[in-house]
N, C-alpha and C positions, 0 to 999 in steps of 0.2 A: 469304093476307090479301086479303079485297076491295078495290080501288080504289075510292075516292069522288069520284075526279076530280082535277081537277090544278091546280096553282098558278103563274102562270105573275109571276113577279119582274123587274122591269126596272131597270137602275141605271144614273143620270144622275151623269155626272162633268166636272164643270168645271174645266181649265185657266188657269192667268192666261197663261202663257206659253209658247203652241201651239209654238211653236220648239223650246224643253228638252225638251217632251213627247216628241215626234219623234225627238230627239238621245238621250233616256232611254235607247232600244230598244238600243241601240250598249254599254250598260251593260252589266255582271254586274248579276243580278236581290240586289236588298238582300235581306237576312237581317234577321227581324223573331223577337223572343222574346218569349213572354209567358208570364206568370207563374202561378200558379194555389197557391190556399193547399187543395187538395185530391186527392188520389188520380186521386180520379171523375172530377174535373173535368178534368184532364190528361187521360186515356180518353177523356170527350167530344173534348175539341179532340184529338186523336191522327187518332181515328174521325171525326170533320168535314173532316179535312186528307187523309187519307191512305187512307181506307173501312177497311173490315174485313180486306184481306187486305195492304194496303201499309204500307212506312213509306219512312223517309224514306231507306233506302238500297235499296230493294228486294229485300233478303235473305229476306223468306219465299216458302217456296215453295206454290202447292197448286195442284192440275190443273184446277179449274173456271178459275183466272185467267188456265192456259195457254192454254186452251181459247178462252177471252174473245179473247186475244193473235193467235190463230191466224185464228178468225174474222175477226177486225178487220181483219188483212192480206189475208183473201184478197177481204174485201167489199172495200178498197182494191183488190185487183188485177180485180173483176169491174170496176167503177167506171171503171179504167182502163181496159180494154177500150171503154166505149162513149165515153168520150170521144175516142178514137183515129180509131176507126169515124164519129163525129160532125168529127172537126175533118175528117177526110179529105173527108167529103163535102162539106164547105163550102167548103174551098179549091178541089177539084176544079171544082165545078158554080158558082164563085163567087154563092155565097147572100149575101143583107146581112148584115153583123156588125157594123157602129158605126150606130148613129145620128148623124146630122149633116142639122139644122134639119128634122126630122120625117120626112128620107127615109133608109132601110136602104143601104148603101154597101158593098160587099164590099173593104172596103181592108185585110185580111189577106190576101187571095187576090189581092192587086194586090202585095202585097210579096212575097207569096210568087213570084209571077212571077218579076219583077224580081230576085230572088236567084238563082234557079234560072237564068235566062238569064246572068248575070253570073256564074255560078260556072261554067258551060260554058264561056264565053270563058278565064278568068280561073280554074282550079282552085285554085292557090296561097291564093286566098282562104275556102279549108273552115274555114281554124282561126279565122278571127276570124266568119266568117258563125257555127259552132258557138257562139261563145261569144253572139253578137246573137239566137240564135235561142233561148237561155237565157231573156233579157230579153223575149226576143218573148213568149215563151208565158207567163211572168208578167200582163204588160202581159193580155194574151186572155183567161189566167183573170179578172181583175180588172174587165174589162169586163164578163166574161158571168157574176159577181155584182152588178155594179151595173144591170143588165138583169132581176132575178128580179121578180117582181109582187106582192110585197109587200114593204114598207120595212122591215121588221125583220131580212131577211133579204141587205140589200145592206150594200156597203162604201163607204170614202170612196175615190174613185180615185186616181190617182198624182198626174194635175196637179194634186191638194191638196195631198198632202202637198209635192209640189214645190214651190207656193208657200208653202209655209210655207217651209221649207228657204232662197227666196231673199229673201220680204219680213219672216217673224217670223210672220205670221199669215195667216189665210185668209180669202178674201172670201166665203165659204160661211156664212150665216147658218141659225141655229135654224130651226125649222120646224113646224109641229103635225102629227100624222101623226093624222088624223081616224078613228073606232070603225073597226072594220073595211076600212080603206084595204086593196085589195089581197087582201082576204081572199078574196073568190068567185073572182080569174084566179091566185092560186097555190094554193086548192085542187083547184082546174083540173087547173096543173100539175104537183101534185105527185101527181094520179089517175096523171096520162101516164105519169110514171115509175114508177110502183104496176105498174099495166097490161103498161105494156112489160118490166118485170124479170121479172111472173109468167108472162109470154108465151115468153119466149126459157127460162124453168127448166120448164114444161111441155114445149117442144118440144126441150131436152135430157137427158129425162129419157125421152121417147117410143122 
């Protein structure tokens, strides 16, 4: 089938009270039934919910879905590779990683320090640094989505949802996110990673 191009859907969901929102996640996800006075109809909504080869317990089997399966994990383990190789080098050569009031701050590779000296003195302390260094790398991913160049592709950060958590709501207000915000510095960025992936599968492939 030719492509005629692509449709791209945005959906806007409002809250009265950002607090429940939050607390929701803590939930088991609700169970929703709907009814349908035809066969067909059921088949559509099946095939909208679950594609062509799922349902709702994952009991069929067929090898293109393995396959899908298998891919999927190993593009996750290439993925993991460069951000390994990527945080290494930042903590090592301490590069900027937060912004704070328009200058780059290498303050992961200040903590990192700070651990690393403190767990020399002090080894006893592995099991709780292991468990903070959990929380650390959360925290790091979540920055360096709210760091991407265009707004569609960022998250809200922690100390959001944190104030929500201690006042009910947030002081982060609406926003217009104007035609193409962002659009020419993450086509940019998303060549870089194009580039670099076909760069390192040519010279492992030579």
């Amino acid at each position: 089938r030719k492509s005629n191009g692509t449709i791209t859907i945005r959906i806007r969901v409002e809250y009265h009270d950002e607090k429940a929102m939050v607390l929701a996640a803590l939930r088991p996800r609700p169970k929703f039934h709907v009814n349908v006075k035809r066969e067909k109809s059921q088949e559509v909504l099946h095939y909208t919910c679950f594609g062509f080869y799922g349902d709702e317990n994952e009991t069929k089997f067929d090898l293109t879905v393995t396959r899908s399966y298998i891919n999927e994990i190993l593009e996750h383990k290439r993925l993991l590779g460069y951000a390994i190789v990527d945080t290494f080098s930042s903590l090592v050569f301490w590069r900027g990683q937060v912004r704070i009031l328009g200058l780059w701050l290498p303050l992961h590779s200040l903590l990192f320090f700070v651990m690393a000296a403190t767990l020399v003195e002090r080894p006893q302390m592995l099991p709780a640094f292991s468990l903070l260094s959990v929380a650390w790398m959360f925290l790091a991913l979540g920055t360096k989505r709210c760091q991407h160049p265009s707004p569609w592709h960022r998250c809200p950060s922690f100390w959001h949802f944190l104030e929500i958590l201690q006042t009910g709501r947030s002081s982060l207000r609406m926003r217009r996110v104007a035609p193409m915000e962002g659009g020419q510095e993450a086509a940019v960025y998303e060549q870089y990673w194009k580039d670099r992936i076909e760069k390192d599968i040519d010279a492992a492939t030579r």
